[in-house]
PLY file of the C-alpha trace (Angstrom):
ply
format ascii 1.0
element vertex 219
property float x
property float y
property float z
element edge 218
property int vertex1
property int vertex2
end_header
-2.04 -21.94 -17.89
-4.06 -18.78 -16.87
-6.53 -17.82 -19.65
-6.88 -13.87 -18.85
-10.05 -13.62 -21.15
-11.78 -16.05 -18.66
-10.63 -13.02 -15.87
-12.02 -10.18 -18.05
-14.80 -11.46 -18.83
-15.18 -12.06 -15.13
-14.89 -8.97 -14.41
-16.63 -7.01 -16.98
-19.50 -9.31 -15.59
-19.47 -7.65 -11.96
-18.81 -3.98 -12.60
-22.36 -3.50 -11.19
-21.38 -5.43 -7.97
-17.62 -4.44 -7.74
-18.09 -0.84 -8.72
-16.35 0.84 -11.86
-13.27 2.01 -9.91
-12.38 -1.25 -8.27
-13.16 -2.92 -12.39
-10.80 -0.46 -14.16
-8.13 -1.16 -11.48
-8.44 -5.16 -11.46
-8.91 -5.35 -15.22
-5.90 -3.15 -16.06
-3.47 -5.05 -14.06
-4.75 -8.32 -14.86
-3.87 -7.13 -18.87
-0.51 -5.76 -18.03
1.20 -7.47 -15.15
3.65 -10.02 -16.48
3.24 -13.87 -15.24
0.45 -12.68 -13.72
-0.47 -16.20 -11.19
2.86 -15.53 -9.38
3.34 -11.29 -9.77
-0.02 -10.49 -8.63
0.32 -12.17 -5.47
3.48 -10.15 -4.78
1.53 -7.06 -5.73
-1.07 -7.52 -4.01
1.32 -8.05 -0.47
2.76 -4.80 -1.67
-0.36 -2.97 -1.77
-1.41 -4.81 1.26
1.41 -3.49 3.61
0.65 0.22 1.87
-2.74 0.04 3.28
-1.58 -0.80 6.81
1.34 1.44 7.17
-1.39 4.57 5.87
-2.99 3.16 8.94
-6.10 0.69 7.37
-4.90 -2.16 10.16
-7.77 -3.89 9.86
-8.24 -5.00 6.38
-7.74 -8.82 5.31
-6.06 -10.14 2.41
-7.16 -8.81 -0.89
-7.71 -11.99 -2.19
-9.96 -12.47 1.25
-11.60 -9.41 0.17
-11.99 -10.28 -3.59
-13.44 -13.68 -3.06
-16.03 -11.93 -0.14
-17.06 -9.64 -2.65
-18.06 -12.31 -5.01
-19.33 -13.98 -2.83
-23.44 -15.11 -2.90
-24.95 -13.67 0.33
-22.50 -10.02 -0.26
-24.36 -6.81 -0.95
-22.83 -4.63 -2.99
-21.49 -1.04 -1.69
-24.16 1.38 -0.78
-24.13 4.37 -2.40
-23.31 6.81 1.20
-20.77 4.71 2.22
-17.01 4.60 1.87
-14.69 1.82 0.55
-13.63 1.87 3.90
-16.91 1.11 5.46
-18.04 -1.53 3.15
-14.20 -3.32 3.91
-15.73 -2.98 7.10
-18.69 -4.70 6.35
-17.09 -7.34 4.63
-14.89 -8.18 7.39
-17.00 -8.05 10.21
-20.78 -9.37 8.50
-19.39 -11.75 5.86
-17.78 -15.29 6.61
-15.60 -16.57 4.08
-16.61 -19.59 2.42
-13.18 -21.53 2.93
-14.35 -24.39 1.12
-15.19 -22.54 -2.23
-12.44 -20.14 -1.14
-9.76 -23.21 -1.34
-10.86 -25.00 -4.51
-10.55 -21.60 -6.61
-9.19 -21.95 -10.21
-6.09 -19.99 -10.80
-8.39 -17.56 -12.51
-10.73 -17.39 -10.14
-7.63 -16.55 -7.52
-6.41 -13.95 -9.75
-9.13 -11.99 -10.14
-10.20 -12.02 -6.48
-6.73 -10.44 -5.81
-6.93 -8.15 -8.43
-10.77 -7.24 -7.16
-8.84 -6.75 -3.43
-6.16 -4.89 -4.89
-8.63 -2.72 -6.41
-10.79 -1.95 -3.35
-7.70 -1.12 -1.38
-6.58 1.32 -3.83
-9.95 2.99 -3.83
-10.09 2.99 -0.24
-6.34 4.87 0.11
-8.02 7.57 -2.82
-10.67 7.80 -0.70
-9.06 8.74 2.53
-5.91 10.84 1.26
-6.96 12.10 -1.92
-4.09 9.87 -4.32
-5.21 7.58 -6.95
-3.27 4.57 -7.30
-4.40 3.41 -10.86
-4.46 0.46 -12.24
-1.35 1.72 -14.53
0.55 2.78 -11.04
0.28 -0.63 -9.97
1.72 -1.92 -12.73
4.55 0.69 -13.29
4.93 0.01 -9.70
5.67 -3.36 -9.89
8.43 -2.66 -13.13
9.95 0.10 -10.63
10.22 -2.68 -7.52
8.94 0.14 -5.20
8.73 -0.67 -1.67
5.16 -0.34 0.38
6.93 2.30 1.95
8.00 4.05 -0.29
4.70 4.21 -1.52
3.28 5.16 1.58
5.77 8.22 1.81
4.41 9.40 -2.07
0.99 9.05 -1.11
1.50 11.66 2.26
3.45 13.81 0.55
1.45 13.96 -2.19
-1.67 14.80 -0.25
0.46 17.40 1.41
1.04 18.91 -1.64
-2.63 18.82 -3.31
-1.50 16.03 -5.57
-3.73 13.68 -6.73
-2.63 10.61 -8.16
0.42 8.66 -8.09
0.44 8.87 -11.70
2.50 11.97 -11.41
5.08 9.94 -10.08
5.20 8.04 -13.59
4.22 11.13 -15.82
7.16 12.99 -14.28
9.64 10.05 -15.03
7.91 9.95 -18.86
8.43 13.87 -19.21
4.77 13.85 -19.37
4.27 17.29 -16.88
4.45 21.00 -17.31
7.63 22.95 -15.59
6.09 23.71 -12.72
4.17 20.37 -11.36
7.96 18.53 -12.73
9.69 21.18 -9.95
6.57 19.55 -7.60
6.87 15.97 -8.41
10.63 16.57 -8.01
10.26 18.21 -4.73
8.37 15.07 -3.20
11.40 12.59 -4.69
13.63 14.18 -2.86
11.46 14.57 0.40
11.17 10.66 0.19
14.74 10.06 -0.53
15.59 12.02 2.10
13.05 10.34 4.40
13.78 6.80 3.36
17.69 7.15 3.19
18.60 10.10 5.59
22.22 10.08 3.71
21.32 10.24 0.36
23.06 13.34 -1.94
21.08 14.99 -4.79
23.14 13.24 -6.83
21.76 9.93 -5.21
18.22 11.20 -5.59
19.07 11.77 -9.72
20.47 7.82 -9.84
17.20 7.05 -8.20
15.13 9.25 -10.91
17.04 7.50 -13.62
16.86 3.57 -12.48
12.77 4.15 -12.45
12.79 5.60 -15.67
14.92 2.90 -16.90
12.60 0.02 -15.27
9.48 2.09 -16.80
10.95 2.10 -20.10
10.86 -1.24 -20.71
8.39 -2.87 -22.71
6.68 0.44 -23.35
0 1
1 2
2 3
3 4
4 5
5 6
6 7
7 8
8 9
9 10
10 11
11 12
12 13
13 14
14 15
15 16
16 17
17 18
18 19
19 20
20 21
21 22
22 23
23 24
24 25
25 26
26 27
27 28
28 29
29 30
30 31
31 32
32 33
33 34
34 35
35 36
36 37
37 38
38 39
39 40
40 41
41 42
42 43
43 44
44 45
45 46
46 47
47 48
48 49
49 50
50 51
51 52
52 53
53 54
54 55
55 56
56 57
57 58
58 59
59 60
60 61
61 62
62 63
63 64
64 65
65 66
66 67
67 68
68 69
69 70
70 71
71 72
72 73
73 74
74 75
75 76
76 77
77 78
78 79
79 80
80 81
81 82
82 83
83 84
84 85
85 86
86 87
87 88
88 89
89 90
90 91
91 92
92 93
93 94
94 95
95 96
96 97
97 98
98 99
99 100
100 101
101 102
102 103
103 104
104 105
105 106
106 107
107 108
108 109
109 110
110 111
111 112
112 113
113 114
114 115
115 116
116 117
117 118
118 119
119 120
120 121
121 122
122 123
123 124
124 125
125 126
126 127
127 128
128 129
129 130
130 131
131 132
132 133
133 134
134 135
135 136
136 137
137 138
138 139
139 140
140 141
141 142
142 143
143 144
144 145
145 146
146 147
147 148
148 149
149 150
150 151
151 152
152 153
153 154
154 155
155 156
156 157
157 158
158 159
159 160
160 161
161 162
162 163
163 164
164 165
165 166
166 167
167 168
168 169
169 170
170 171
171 172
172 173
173 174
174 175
175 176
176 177
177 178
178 179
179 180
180 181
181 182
182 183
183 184
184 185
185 186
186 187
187 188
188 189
189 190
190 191
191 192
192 193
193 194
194 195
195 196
196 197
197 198
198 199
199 200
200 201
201 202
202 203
203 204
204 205
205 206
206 207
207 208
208 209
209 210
210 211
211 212
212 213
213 214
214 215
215 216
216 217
217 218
């Protein structure tokens, strides 16, 4: 059984080396993911294949990435450079310890994927301007979005000026003024359109209604 103040405590302990961001992402879904041992590993494939269809090809795994980043040797970001770079760095100057890497705990596996999660999240913020919160990622997961799909939000929310996918949610939870609802609407559509070239407006307001249903749950 995973004891998620063991992973909490684990991470509150390496904000310093981790970075705030990356912290408030990991500790967030690690609190509100369901089953977390099995549904962060899907997540973290999810946000995975976002990263490399936004064109980061070169990342590894984010539980590669969350284990490097704990790991003894690893310096922590530097303060001019970009998640990007220090993925970089970690991929390129740091060699996994596989035997440490293998004989992880559960918790120690979950919160290296939610660290990786994290610092691929912060790395698509910082290259097109869209947050992916912690909250996102979970909301995500209830919605069973597609890394595509996701990918699509992200460009045309950049396009747009919009910056966090947390529209996406506040819009379905009647959280946004008239005008940034007719904007948030605007970009469903666009990726409705984009993902199914067929789809009706009356397709697109099914689609608007099954993620507010999935969102609804358990709120």
């Amino acid at each position: 059984m995973i004891i998620l103040g063991t992973i909490i405590s684990g991470l509150t302990s390496l904000v310093s080396t981790i970075g705030p961001v990356v912290a408030k992402i990991a500790t967030t879904i690690v609190t509100k993911l369901p089953e977390i041992a099995t549904t962060i590993m899907k997540v973290a494939e999810v946000i995975s294949e976002v990263a490399t269809i936004l064109g980061l090809t070169n990342h590894e795994t984010p539980e590669v990435i969350g284990a490097k980043m704990q790991q003894e040797g690893t310096r922590g970001r530097l303060d001019d450079e970009s998640m990007e770079e220090y993925l970089d760095y970690l991929r390129e100057e740091i060699k996994l310890d596989k035997e440490k890497f293998l004989s992880m705990s559960d918790e120690e596996r979950v919160k290296s994927t939610a660290i990786g999660i994290g610092a691929l999240s912060q790395t698509i913020d910082e290259k097109f301007g869209v947050k992916l919160s912690g909250n996102f990622i979970v909301d995500m997961n209830k919605m069973q979005m597609t890394a595509r799909e996701i990918a699509s939000y992200v460009q045309h929310f950049e396009s747009k000026g919009i910056e966090s996918m947390d529209s996406l949610t506040d819009f379905l939870k009647g959280k946004l003024s008239d005008e940034d609802k007719r904007q948030v609407y605007d970009v469903i559509t666009k990726v409705e359109n984009e993902l199914s070239p067929r789809a009706t407006l009356a397709d697109v307001n099914d689609k608007i209604e099954t993620m507010k249903d999935a969102i609804s749950v358990s709120e």
